[in-house]
Backbone as CSV, one residue per row, in Angstrom:
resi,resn,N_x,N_y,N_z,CA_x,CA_y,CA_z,C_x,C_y,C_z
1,UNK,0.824,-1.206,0.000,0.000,0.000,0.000,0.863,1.263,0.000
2,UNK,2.762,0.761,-0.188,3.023,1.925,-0.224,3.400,2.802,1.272
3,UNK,3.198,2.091,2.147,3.217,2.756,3.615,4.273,2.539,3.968
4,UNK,5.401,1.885,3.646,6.528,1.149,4.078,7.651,1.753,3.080
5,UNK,9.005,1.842,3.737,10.064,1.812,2.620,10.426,0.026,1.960
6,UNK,10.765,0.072,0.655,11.091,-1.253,0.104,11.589,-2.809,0.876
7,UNK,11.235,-3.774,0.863,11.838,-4.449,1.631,11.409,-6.131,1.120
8,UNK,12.629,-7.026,0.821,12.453,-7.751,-0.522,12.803,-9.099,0.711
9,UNK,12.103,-10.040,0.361,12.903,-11.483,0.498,13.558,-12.197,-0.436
10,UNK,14.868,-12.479,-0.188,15.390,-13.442,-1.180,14.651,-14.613,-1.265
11,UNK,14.652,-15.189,-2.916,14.260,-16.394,-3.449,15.404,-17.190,-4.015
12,UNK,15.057,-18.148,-4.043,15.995,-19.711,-4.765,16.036,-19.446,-6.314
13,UNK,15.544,-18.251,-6.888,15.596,-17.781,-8.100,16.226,-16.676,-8.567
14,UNK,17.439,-16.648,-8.732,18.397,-15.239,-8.910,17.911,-14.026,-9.840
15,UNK,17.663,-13.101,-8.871,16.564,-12.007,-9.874,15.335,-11.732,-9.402
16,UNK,14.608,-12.786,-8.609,13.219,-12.558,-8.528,12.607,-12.453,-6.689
17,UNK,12.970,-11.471,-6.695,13.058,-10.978,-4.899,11.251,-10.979,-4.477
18,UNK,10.807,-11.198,-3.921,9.609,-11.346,-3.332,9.331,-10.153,-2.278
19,UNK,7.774,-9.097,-2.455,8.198,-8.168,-1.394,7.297,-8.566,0.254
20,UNK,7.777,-7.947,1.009,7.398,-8.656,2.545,6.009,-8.334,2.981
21,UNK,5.653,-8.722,2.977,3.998,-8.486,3.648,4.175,-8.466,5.203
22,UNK,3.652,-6.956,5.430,3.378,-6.625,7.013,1.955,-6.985,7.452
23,UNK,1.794,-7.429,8.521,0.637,-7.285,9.240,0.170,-6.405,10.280
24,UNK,-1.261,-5.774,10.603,-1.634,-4.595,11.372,-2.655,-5.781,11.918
25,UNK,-2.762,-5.958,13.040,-3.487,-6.312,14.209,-4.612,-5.516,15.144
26,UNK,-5.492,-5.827,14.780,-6.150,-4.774,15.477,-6.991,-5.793,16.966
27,UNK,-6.697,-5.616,17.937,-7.256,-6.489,18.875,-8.501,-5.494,19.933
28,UNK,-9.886,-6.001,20.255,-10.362,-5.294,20.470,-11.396,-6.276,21.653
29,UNK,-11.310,-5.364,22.990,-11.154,-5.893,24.510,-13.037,-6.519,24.467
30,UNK,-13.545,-7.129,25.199,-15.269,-7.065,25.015,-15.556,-6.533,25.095
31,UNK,-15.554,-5.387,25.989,-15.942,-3.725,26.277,-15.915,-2.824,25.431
32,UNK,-14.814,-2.676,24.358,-14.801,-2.530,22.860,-15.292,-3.296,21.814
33,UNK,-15.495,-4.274,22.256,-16.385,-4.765,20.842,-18.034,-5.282,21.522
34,UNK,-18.430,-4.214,22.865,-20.236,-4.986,23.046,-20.763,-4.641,22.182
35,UNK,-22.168,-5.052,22.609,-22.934,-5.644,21.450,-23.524,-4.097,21.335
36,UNK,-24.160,-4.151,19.937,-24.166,-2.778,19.671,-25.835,-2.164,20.427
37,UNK,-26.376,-1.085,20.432,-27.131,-0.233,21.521,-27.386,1.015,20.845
38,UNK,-28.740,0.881,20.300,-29.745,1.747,19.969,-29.965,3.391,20.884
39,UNK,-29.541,3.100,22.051,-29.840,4.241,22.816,-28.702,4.707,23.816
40,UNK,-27.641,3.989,23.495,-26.478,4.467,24.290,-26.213,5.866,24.463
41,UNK,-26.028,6.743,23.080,-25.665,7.648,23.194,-26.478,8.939,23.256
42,UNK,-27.573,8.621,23.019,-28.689,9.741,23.378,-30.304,8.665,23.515
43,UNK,-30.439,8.674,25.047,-32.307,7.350,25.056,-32.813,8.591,24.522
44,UNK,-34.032,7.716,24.440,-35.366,8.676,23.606,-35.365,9.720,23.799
45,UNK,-35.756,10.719,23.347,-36.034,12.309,23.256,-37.349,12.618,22.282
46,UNK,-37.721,13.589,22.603,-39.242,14.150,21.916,-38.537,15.166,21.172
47,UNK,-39.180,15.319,19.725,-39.263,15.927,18.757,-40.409,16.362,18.350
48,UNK,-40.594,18.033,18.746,-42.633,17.946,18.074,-41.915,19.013,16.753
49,UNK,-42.992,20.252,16.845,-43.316,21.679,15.511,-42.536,22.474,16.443
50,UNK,-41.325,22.466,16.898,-40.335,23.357,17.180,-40.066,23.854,15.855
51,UNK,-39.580,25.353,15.656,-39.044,25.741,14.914,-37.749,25.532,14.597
52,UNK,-36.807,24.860,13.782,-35.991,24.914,14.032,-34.776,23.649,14.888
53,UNK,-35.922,22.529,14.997,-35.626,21.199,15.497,-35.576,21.127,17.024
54,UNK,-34.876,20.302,16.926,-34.126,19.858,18.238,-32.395,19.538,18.103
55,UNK,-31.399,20.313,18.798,-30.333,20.172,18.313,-29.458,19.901,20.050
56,UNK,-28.811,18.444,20.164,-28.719,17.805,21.497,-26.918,18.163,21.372
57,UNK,-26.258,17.968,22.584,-24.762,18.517,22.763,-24.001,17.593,23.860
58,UNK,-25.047,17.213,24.513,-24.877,16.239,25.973,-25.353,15.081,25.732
59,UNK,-24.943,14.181,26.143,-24.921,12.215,26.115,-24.597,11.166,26.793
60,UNK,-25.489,10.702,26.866,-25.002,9.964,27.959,-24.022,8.601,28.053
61,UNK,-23.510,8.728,26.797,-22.023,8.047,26.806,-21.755,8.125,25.289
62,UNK,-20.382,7.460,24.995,-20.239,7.434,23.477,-19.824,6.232,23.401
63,UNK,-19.245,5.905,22.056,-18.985,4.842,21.215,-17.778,3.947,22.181
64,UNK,-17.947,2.522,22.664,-16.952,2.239,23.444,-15.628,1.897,22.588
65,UNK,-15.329,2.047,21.119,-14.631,2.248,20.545,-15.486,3.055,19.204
66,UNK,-14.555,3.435,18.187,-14.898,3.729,17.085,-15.775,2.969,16.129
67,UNK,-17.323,3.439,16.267,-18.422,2.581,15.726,-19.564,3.462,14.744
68,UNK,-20.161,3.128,14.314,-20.718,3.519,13.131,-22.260,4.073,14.036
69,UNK,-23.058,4.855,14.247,-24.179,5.637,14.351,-25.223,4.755,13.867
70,UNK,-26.587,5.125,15.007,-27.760,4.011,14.463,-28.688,5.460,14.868
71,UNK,-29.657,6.030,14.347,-31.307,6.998,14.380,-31.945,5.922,14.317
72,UNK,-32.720,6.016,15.321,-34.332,5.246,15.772,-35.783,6.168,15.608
73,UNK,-36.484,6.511,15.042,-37.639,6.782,15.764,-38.878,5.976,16.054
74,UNK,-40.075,6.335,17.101,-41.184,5.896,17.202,-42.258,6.755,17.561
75,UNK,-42.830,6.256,17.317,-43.973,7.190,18.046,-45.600,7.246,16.727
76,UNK,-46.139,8.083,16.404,-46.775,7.945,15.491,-46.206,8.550,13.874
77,UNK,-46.338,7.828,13.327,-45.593,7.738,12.156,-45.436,9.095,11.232
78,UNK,-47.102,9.048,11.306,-48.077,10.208,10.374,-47.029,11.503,10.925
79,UNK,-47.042,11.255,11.931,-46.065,12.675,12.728,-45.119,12.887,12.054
80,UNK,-43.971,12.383,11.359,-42.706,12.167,10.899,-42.499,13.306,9.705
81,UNK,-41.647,14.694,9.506,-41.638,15.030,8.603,-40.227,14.964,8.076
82,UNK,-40.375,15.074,6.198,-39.216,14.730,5.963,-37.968,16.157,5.977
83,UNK,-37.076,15.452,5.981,-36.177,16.924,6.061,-34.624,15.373,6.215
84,UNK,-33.585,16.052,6.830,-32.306,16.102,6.802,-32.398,15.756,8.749
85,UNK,-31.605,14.731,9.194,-31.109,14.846,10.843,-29.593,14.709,9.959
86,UNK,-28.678,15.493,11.246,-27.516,15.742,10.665,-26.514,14.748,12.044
87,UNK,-25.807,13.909,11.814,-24.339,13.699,13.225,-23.137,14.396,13.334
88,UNK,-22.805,14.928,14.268,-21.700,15.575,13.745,-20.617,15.057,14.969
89,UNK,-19.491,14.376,14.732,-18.367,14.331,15.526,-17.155,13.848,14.875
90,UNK,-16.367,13.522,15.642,-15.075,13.375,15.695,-14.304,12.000,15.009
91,UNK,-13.945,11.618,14.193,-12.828,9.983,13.820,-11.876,10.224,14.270
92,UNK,-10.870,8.803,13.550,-10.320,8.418,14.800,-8.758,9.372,14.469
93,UNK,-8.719,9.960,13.081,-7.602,10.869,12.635,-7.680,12.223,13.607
94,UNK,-8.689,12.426,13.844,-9.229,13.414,15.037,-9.912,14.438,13.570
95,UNK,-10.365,14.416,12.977,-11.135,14.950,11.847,-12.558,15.664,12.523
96,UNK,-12.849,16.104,12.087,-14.257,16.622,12.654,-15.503,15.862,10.929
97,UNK,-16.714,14.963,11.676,-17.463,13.994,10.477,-18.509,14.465,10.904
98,UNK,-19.409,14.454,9.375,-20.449,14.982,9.709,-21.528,13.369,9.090
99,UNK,-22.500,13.093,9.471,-23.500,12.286,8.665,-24.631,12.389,8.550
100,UNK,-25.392,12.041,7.140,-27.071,12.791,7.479,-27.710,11.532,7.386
101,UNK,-28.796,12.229,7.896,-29.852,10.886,7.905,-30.928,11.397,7.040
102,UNK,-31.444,10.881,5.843,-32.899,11.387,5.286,-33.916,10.662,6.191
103,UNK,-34.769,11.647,6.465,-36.225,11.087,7.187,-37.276,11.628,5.858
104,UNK,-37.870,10.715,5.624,-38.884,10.509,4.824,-40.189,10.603,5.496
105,UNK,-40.883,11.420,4.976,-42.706,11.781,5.679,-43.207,10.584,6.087
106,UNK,-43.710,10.563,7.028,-45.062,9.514,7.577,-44.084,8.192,7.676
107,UNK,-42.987,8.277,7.651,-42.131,6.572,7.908,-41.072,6.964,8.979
108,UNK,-41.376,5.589,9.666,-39.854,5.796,11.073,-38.686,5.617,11.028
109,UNK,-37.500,6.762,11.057,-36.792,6.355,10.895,-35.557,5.086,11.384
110,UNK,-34.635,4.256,10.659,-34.303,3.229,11.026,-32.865,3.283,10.766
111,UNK,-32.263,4.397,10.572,-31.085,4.538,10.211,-29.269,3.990,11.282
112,UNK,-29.072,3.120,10.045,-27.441,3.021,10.483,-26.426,3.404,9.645
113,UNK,-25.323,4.056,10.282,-24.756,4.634,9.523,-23.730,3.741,9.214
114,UNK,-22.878,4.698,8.133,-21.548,3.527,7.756,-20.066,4.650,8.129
115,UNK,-20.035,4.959,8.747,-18.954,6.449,9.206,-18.705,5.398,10.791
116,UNK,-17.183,5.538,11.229,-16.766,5.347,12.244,-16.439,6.425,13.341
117,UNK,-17.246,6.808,14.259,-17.025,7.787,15.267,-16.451,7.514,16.248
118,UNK,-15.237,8.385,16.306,-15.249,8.203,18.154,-15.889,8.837,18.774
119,UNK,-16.196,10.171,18.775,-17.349,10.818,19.604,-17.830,11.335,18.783
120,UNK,-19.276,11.137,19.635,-20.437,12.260,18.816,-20.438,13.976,19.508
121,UNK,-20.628,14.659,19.034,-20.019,15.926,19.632,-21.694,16.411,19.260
122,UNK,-22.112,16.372,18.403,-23.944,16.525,18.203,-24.998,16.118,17.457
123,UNK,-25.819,16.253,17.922,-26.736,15.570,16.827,-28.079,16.656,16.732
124,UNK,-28.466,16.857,15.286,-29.003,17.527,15.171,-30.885,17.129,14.461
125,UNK,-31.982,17.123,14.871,-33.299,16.595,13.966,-33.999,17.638,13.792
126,UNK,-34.364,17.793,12.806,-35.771,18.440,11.904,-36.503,18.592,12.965
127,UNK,-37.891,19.948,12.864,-38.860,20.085,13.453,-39.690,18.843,12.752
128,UNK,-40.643,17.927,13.566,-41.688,17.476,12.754,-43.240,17.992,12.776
129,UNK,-43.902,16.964,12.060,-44.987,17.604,11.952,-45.928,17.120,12.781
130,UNK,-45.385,16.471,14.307,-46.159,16.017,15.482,-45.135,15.735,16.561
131,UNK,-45.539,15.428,17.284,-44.492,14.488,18.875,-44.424,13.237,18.161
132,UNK,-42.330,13.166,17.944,-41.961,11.776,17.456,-41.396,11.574,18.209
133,UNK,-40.818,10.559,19.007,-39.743,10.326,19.812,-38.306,9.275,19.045
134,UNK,-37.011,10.311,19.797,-36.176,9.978,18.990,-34.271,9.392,19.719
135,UNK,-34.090,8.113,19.236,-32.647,7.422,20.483,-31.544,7.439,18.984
136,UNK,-30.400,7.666,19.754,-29.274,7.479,18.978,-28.430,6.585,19.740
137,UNK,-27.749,5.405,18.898,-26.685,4.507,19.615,-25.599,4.528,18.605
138,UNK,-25.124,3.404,18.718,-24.141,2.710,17.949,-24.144,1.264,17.468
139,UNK,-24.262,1.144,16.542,-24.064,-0.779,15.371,-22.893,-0.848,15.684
140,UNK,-22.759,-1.957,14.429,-21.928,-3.382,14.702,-20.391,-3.102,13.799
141,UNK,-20.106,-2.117,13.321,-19.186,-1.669,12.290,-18.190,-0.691,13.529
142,UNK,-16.865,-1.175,13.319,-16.173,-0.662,14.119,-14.824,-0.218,13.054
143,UNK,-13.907,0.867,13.748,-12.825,1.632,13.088,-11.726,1.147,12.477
144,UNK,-11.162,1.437,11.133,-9.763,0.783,11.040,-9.478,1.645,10.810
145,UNK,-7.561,2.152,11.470,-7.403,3.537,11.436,-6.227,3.463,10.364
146,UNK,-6.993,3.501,8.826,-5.958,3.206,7.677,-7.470,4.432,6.744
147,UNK,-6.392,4.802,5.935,-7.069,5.396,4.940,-6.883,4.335,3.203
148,UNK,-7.913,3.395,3.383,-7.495,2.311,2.335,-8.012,2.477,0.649
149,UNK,-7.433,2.315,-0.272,-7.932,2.473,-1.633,-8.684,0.933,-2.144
150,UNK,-8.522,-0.110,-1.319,-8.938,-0.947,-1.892,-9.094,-2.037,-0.985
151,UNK,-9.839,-3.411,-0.974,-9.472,-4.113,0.348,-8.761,-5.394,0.307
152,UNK,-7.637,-5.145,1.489,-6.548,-5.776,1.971,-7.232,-7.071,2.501
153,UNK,-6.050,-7.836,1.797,-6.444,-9.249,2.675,-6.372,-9.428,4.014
154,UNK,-7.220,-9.968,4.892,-7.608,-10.130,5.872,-7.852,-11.477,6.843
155,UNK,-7.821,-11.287,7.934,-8.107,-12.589,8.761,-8.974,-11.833,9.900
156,UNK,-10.120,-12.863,10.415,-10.849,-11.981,11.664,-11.087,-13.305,12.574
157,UNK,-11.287,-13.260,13.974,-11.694,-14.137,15.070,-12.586,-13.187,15.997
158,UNK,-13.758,-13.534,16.361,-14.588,-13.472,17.688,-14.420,-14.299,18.561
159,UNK,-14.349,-13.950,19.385,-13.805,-14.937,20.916,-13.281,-16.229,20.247
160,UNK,-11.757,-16.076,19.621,-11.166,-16.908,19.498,-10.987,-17.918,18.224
161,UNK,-12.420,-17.501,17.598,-13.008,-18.285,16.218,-13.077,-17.570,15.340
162,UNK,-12.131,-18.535,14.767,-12.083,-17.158,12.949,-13.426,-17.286,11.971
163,UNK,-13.939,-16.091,11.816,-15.121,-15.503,11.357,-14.999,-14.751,10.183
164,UNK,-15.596,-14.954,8.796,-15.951,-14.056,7.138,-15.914,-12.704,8.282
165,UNK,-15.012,-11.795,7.652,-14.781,-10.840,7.779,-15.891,-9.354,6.716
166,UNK,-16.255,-8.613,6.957,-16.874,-7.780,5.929,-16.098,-6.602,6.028
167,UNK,-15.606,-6.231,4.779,-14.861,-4.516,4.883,-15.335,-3.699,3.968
168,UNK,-14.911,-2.393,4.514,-15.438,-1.262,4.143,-14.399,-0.233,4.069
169,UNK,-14.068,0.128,2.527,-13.040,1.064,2.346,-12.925,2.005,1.860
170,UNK,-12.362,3.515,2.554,-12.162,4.580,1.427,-11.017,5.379,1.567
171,UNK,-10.412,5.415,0.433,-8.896,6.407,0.142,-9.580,7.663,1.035
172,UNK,-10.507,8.408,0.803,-11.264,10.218,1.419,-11.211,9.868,2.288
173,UNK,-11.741,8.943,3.399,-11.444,9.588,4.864,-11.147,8.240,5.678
174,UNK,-10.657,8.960,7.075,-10.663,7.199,8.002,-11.620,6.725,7.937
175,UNK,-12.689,7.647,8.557,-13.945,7.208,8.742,-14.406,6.728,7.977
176,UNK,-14.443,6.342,6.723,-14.930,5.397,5.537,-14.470,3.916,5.775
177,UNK,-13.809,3.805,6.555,-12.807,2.792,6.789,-13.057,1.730,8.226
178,UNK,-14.156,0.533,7.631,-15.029,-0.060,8.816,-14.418,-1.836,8.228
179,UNK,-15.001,-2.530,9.756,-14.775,-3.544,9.619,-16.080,-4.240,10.491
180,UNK,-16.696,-5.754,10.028,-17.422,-5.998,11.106,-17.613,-7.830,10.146
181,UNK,-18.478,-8.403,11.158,-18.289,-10.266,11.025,-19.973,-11.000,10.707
182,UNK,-19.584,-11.654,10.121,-20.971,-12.320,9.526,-21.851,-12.754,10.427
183,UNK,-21.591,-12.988,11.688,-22.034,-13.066,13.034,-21.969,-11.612,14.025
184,UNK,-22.277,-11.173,14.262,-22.110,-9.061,14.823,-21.724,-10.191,16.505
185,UNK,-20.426,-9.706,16.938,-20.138,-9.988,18.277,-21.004,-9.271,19.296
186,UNK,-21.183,-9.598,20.054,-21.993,-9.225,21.516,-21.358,-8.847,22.955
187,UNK,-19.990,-8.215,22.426,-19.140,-8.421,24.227,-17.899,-9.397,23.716
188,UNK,-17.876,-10.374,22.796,-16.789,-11.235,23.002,-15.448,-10.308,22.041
189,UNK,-14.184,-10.680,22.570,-12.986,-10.271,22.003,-12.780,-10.524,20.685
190,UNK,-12.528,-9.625,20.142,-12.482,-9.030,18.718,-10.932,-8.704,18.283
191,UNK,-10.838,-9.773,17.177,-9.215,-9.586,16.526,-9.473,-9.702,15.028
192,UNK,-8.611,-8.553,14.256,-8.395,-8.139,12.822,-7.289,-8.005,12.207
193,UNK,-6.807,-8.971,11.962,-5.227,-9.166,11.407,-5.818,-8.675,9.401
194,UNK,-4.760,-7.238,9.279,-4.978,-6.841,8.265,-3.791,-6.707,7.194
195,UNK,-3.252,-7.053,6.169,-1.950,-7.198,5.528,-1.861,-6.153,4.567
196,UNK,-1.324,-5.088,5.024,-1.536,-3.684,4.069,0.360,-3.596,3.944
């Protein structure tokens, strides 16, 4: 990938040097990889015909590592107007990320995002066109702190058992840059051996 200065293994073939493949390990504690939580970072909140939304700053915790954003709403549907909810915080380059959510009229929203946050610094929703009530957490997509053009071969284990890995890559930002398992771990220890 280019991240490295040159570095060749000799072969039994005079001329034809082989180049070294590094590995990046990413090991991640249960506490960093629990199971993911709809309302971690902001429980329900009411949204009515405020002018101007509802725009939150305080939370009651964040991402126990770098994880991807989930918008919930409930309440009565019909209420729901469409417009733009905006996330705005921090990756793991220390970048300042923003993510939107479209809310569509008369439907609840169900949104997960694909952006890796370490903190949410705010979150911002539309006035609607009734009392909706509204939780923000965190899914199952957690941080790789590589800015990747393409995806690197890989190895993954959940508590110990190697697991189909799913990746998610972009040269533009860290935060484009997710990893998560065909099974979503719940608490158990999380390892990502990545060969860039």
């Amino acid at each position: 990938m280019g991240r490295y200065l040159p570095d060749f293994l000799q072969t039994d073939a005079f001329d034809y040097p082989i180049d070294v493949v590094r590995a990046a390990a990413i090991e991640l504690s249960t506490a960093e990889a629990a199971a993911a939580d709809d309302d971690a970072i902001l429980a329900a909140f009411t949204v009515g015909t405020t002018s101007g939304g509802v725009t939150k700053t305080t939370f009651a915790a964040q991402p126990p590592y770098p994880r991807n954003v989930t918008v919930t709403s409930t309440g009565t549907a019909g209420n729901v107007k469409a417009g733009k909810a905006i996330i705005t915080g921090v990756a793991m380059d220390g970048s300042v990320i923003t993510e939107e959510v479209t809310i569509t009229a008369d439907s609840h929203v169900a949104f997960v995002g694909t952006k890796a946050f370490v903190e949410v610094t705010k979150v911002f929703i539309p006035a609607m066109d009734g009392s909706v009530s509204f939780k923000v957490g965190f899914g199952n997509l957690y941080g790789i702190p590589y800015k990747l053009g393409s995806k690197p071969l890989c190895i993954g284990s959940v508590d110990g058992v190697q697991e189909d890995v799913i990746l998610a890559v972009s040269a533009e930002g860290v935060e484009g840059n997710t990893f998560t398992f065909e099974s979503a771990p719940a608490g158990e220890a999380v390892k990502l051996v990545l060969f860039v």
